[in-house]
C-alpha positions as CSV (number, residue, x, y, z in Angstrom):
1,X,21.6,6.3,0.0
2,X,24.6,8.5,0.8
3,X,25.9,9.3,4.1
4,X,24.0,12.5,5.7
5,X,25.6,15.8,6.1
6,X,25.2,18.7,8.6
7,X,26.3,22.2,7.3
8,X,28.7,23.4,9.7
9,X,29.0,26.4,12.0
10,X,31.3,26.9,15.4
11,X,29.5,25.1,17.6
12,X,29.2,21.6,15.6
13,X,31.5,19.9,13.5
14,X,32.2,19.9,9.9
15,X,30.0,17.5,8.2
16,X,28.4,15.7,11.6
17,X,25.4,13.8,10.6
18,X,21.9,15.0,10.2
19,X,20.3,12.8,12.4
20,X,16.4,13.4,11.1
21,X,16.9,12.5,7.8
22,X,18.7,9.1,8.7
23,X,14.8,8.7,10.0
24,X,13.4,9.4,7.1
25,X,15.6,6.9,5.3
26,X,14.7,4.5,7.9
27,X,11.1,4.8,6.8
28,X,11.3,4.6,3.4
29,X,13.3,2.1,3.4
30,X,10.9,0.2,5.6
31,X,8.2,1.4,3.4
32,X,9.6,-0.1,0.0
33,X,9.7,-3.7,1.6
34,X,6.6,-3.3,2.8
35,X,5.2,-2.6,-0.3
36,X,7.7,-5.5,-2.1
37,X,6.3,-8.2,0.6
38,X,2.7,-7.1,0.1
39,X,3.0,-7.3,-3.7
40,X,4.7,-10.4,-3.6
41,X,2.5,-12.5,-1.3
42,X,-0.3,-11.2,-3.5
43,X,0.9,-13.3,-6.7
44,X,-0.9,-16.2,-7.6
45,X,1.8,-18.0,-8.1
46,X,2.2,-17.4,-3.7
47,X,-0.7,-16.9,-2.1
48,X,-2.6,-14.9,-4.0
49,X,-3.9,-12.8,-0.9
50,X,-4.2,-8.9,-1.8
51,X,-4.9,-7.5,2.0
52,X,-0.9,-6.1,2.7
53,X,-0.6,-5.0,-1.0
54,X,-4.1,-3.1,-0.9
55,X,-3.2,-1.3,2.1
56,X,0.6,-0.9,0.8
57,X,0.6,-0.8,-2.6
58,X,0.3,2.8,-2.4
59,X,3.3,3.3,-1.2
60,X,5.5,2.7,-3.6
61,X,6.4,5.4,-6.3
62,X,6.1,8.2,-3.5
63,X,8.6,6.7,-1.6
64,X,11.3,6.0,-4.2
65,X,10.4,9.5,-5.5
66,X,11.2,10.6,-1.9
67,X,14.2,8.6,-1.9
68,X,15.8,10.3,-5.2
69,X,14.8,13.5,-3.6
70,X,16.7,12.8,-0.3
71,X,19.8,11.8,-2.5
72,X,19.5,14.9,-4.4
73,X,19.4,16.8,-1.1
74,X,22.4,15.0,0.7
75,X,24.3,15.2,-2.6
76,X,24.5,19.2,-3.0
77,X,25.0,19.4,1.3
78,X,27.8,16.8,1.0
79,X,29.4,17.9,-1.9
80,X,28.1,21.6,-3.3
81,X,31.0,23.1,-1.8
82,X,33.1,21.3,-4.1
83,X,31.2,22.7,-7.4
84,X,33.7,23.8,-9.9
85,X,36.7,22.6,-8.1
86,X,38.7,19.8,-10.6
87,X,40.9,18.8,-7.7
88,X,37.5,17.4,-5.9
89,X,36.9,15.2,-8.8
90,X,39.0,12.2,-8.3
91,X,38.2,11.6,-4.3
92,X,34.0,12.3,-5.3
93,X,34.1,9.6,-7.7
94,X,36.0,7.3,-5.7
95,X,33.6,7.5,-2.7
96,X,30.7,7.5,-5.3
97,X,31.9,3.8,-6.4
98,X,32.9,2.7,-3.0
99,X,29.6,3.5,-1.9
100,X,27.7,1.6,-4.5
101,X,29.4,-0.7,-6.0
102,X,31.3,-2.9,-3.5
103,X,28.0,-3.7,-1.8
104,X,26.2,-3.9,-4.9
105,X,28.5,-6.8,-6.0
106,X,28.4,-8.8,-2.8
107,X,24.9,-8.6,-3.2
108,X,24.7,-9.7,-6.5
109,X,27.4,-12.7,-5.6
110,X,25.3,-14.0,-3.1
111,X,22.0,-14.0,-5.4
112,X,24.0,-15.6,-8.0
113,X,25.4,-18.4,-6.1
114,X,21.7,-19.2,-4.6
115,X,20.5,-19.2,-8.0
116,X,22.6,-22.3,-8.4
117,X,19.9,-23.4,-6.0
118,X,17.2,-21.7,-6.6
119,X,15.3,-20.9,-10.4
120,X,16.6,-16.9,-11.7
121,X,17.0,-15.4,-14.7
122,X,20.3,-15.4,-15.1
123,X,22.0,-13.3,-18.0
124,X,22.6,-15.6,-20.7
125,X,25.6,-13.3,-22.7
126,X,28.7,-11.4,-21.9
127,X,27.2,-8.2,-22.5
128,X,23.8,-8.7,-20.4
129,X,25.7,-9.8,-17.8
130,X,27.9,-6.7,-17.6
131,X,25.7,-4.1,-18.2
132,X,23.7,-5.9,-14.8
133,X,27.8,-5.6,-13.4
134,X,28.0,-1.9,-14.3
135,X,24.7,-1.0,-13.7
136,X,23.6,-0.1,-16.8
137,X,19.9,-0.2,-18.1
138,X,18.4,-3.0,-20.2
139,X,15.0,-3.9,-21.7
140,X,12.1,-3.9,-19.1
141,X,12.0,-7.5,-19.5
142,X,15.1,-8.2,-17.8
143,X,13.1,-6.9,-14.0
144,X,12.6,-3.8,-13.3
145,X,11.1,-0.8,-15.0
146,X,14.9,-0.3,-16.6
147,X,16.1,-3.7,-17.0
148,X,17.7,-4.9,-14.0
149,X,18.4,-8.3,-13.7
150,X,18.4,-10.7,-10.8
151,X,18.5,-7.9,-8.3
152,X,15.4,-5.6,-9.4
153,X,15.2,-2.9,-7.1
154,X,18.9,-2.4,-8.4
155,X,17.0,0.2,-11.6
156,X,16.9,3.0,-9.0
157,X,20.5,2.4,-8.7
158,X,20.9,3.0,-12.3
159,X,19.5,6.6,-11.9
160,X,21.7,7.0,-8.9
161,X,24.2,6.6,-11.2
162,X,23.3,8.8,-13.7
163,X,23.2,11.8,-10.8
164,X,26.5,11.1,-9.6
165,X,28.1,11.8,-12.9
166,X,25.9,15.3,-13.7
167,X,26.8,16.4,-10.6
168,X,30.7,15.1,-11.2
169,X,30.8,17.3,-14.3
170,X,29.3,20.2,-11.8
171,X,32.6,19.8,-9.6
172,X,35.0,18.9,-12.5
173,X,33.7,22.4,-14.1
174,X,30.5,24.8,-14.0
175,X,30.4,25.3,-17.3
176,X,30.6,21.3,-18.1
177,X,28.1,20.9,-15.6
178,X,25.6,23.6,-17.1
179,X,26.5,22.4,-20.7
180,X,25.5,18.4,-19.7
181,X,22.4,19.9,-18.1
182,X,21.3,22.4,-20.7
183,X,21.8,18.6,-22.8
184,X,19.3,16.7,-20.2
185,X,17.0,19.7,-20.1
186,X,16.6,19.7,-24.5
187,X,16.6,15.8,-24.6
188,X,13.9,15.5,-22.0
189,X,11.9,18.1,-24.3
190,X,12.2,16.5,-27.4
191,X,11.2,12.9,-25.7
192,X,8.4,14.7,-24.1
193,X,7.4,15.6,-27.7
194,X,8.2,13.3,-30.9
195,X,9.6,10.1,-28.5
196,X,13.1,8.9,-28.3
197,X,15.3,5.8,-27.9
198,X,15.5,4.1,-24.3
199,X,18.3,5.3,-23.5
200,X,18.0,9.1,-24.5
201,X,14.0,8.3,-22.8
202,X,15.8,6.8,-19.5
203,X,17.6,9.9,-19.0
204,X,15.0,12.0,-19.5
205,X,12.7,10.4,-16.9
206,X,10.9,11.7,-13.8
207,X,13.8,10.5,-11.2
208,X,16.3,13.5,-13.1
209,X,13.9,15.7,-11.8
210,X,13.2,14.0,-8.3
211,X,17.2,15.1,-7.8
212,X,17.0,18.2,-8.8
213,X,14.1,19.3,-6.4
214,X,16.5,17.7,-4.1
215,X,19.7,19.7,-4.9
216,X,17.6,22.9,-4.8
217,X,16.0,22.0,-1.5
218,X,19.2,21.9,-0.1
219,X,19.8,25.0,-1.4
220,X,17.1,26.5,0.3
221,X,18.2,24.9,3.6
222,X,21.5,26.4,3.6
223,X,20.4,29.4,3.0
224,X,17.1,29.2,5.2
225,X,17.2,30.7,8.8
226,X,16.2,29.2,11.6
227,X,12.3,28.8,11.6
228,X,9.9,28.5,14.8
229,X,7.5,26.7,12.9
230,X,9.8,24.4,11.0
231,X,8.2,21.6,12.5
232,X,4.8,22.1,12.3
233,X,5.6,22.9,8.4
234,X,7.2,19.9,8.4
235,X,4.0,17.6,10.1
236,X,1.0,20.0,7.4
237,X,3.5,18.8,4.1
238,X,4.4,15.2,5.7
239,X,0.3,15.5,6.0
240,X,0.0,16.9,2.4
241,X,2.5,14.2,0.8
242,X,1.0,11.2,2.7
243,X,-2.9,12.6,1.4
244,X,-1.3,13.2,-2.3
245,X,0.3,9.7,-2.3
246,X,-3.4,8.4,-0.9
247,X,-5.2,10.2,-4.2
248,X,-4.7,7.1,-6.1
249,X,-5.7,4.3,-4.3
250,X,-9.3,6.4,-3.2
251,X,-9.8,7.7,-6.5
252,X,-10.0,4.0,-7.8
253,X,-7.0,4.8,-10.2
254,X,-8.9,8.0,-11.7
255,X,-5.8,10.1,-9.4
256,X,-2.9,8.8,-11.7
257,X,1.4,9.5,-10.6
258,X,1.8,11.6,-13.4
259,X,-1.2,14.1,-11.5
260,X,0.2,13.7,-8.1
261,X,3.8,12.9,-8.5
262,X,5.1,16.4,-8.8
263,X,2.9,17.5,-5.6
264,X,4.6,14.9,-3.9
265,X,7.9,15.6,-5.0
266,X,7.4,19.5,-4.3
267,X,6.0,18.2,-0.5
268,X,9.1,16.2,0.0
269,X,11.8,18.8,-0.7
270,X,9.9,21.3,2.0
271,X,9.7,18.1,4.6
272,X,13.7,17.8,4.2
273,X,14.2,21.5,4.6
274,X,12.2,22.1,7.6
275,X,13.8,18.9,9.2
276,X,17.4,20.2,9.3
277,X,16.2,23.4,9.9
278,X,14.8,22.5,12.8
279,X,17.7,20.5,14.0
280,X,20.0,23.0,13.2
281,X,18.1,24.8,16.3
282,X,18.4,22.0,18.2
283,X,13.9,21.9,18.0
284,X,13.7,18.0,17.6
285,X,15.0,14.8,19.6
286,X,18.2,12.9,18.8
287,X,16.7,9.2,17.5
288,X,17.1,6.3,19.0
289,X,20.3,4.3,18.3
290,X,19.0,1.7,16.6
291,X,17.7,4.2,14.4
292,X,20.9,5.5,13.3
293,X,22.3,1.1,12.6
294,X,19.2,0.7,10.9
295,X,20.0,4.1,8.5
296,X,23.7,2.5,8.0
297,X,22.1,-1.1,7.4
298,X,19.5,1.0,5.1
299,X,21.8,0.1,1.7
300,X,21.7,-3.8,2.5
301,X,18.4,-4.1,3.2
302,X,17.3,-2.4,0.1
303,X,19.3,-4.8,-2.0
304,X,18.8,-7.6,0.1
305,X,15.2,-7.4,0.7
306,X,13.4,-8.6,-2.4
307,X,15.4,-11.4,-2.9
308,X,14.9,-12.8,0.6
309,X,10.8,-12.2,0.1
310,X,11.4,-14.0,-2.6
311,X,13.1,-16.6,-1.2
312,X,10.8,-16.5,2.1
313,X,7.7,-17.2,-0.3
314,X,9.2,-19.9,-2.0
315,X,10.0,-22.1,0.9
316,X,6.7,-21.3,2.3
317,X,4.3,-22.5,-0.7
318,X,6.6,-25.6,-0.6
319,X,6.1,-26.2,2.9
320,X,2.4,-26.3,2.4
321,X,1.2,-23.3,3.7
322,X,-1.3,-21.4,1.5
323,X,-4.1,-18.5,2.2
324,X,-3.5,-16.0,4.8
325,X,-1.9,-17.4,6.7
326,X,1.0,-18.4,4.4
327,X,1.0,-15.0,3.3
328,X,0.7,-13.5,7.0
329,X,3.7,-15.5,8.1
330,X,5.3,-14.4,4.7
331,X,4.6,-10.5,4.9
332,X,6.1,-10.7,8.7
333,X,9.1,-12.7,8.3
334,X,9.9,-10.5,5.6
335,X,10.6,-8.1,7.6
336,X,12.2,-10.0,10.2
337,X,14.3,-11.4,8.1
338,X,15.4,-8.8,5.9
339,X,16.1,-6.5,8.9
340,X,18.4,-9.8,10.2
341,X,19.8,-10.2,7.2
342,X,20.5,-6.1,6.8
343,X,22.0,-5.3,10.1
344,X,24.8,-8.3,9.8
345,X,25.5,-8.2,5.9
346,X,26.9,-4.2,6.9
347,X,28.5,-5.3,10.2
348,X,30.1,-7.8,9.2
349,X,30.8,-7.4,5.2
350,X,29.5,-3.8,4.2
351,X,30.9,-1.8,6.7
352,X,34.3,-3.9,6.8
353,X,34.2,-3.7,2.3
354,X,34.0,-0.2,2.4
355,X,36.6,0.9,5.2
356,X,38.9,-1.2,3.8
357,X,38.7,0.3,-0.2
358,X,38.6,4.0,1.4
């Protein structure tokens, strides 16, 4: 969810946008509320329709495994210069909070006050309420796989989190950063082998590791010279993820995420390499423009999105519509909608939030 960087060279500027992988985040994105609208329509308590989330449902921990990846990736080509340099600290952090939290609030402001409307489980306590303001993980039961109340998607967020300040203590010193690592790496082995408390087990999870295949993809990248085949690399391991994320739904859950998740994560790190390798030589198309406002918009519609297909379902049920078609106007809307809602929330608040604390 961070900005895009290019590495530079004499011919381009200094941290000028990589345009392919605001397309990617474009698609992901899309994906996930897909997937969030197809599973939601499917409840009973809705419309109890499964079509969208059979053909979607897929979908879902590939692309947010993608989606750590590609943070990973931008991370280390945004800030890997900056490794061991103290100075960098201070202005990293900064734009690590301006970039999440601001709009993470607003969010969170304007699912509160509909909740005044509309039935949420609110935090009851002082300390529920600002673990949800800090993003901090709380029991499963609170939404989300990591406890994440009101806004659920926010649990990825959490991870994001986490990232920002390993690779902090990278910049702030090497030898912190390899000391807090060599930590991760001997905590994720002794969860992996006697169990641990959810906290020690939430940083030992599968999305640490979705990072790191980022950060070292990047790596590769920078390092990588130009390729004539980059793109038809790219379209055989786009090929490869999207048959590796398809494993499950065929194999009638025999194929589990645990089997294919690491393929997929592997897949993802070579389809971000060969992209910017390929548009370092100028071998691909500039996107569209709406492309690149739907990329910036990418950060409100993630937030925004499940509680407007929320929403959405709600006032359809009680406007009498039931079935598919209740759940086909449902599924599109939700996309309508959450695009709508996207594109002005970062115009007109986002955008403005965020110059204004930089």
């Amino acid at each position: 969810m961070s900005q895009t960087y290019k590495k530079a060279d004499t011919a381009k500027p200094r941290h000028a946008p990589y345009e392919s992988l605001n397309v990617v985040r474009v698609v992901l994105a899309l994906l996930v509320l897909g997937y969030h609208a197809g599973g939601t329509v499917a409840l009973d308590k809705y419309f109890s329709v499964s079509a969208f989330d059979h053909w979607l449902g897929f979908v879902g921990s590939p692309a947010v495994a993608l989606f750590f990846v590609l943070s990973g990736f931008v991370m280390q080509l945004a800030h890997g210069k900056y490794i061991g340099q103290f100075d960098k600290c201070k202005p990293y952090f900064w734009r690590r909070f301006v970039r999440v939290f601001p709009t993470f609030w607003a969010v969170l402001l304007m699912v509160l006050l509909a909740s005044l409307f509309v039935p949420a489980d609110v935090p009851g306590d002082v300390w529920s309420s600002l673990k949800m303001l800090l993003l901090i993980p709380q029991s499963q039961g609170a939404g989300g796989p990591t406890g994440s109340p009101l806004i659920v998607v926010a649990w990825t967020l959490q991870y994001e989190i986490v990232f920002y300040l390993v690779f902090g203590a990278w910049i702030a010193s090497r030898a912190l950063g390899a000391a807090i690592s060599l930590l991760l790496l001997l905590n994720a082995a002794d969860c992996a082998s006697d169990g641990c408390g959810p906290y020690r087990e939430f940083v030992s999870a599968l999305p640490m590791v979705h990072f790191l295949v980022g950060v070292a993809a990047a790596g590769v990248a920078k390092r990588l010279p130009p390729l004539r085949a980059a793109m038809p690399i790219m379209w055989l391991a786009l090929t490869g993820f999207v048959a590796v994320a398809l494993m499950r739904p065929v194999s009638d859950g025999q194929w589990t995420w645990a089997l294919s998740g690491l393929l997929c994560i592997g897949l993802a790190g070579v389809i971000l390499v060969c992209l910017v390798n390929a548009e370092d030589a100028q071998a691909q198309r500039p996107p569209a423009v709406w492309v690149q406002r739907l990329s910036d918009a990418s950060y409100a519609m993630y937030l925004l999105h499940f509680p407007i297909i929320s929403l959405l379902c709600k006032v359809l049920v009680l406007a009498g519509l039931q079935g598919m078609l209740g759940a086909t106007l449902a599924f599109v809307l939700s996309f309508v909608v959450s695009i709508v809602a996207a594109l002005a929330f970062h115009a007109y608040i986002e955008r403005r939030l965020v110059a204004w604390l930089k």
